[in-house]
C-alpha positions in Angstrom: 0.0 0.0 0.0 1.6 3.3 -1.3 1.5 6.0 1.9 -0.1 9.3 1.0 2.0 11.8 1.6 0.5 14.8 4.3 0.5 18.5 4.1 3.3 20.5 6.0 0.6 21.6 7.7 -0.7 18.4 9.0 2.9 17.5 9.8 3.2 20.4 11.7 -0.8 19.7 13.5 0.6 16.1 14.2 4.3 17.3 15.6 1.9 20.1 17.6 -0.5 17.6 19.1 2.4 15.1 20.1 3.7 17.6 21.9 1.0 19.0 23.7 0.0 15.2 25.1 2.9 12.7 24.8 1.2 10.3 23.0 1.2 8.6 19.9 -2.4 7.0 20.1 -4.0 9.9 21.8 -2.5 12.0 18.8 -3.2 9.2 16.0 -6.6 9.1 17.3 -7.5 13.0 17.7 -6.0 13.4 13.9 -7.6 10.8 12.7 -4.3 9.2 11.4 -3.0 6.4 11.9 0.1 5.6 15.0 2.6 4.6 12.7 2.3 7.8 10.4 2.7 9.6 14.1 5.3 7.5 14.9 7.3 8.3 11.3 7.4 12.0 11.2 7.9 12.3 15.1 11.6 10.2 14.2 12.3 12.3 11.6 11.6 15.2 13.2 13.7 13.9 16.4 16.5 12.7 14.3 17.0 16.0 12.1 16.2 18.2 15.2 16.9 16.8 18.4 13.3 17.4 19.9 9.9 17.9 18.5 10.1 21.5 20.4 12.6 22.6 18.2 11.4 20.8 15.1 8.4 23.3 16.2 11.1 26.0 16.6 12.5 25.9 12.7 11.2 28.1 9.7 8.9 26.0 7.5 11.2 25.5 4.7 13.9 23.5 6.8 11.3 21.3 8.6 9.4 20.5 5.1 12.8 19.4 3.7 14.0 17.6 6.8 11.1 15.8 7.1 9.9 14.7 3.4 13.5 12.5 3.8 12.6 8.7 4.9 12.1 7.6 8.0 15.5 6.6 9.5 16.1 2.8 9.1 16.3 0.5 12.0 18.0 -2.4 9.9 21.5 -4.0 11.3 24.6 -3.1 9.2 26.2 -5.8 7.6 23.8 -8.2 8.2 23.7 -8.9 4.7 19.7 -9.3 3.8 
């Protein structure tokens, strides 16, 4: 299934809401998205910034290209699959 890309707005709506409760479901379930898409841009967001306060912090040009990169892979180096 091919992942719809959301509006910089609703990234910024979902990185708002996270912070404002500290929870993925709560703020899956109040956007109407679902926990993984919450989950994705709050890694990118905490990899390219640190925390989602200062992801909230940067101009909208640096947080739409920072965070229309992949999600950062979990997979083991060198473990050859």
């Amino acid at each position: 299934m091919k992942s719809k890309t959301k509006r910089m707005d609703e990234i910024r709506q979902i990185l708002e809401t996270y912070h404002a409760c500290g929870y993925y479901k709560h703020t899956a379930k109040r956007l109407q998205v679902s926990k993984n898409t919450v989950k994705g841009y709050l890694q990118r967001a905490e990899a390219a910034f640190g925390t989602v306060a200062q992801a909230l912090a940067t101009e909208e040009g640096e947080l739409h290209k920072a965070l229309s990169q992949p999600a950062p892979s979990h997979a083991c180096p060198g473990a050859g699959f």
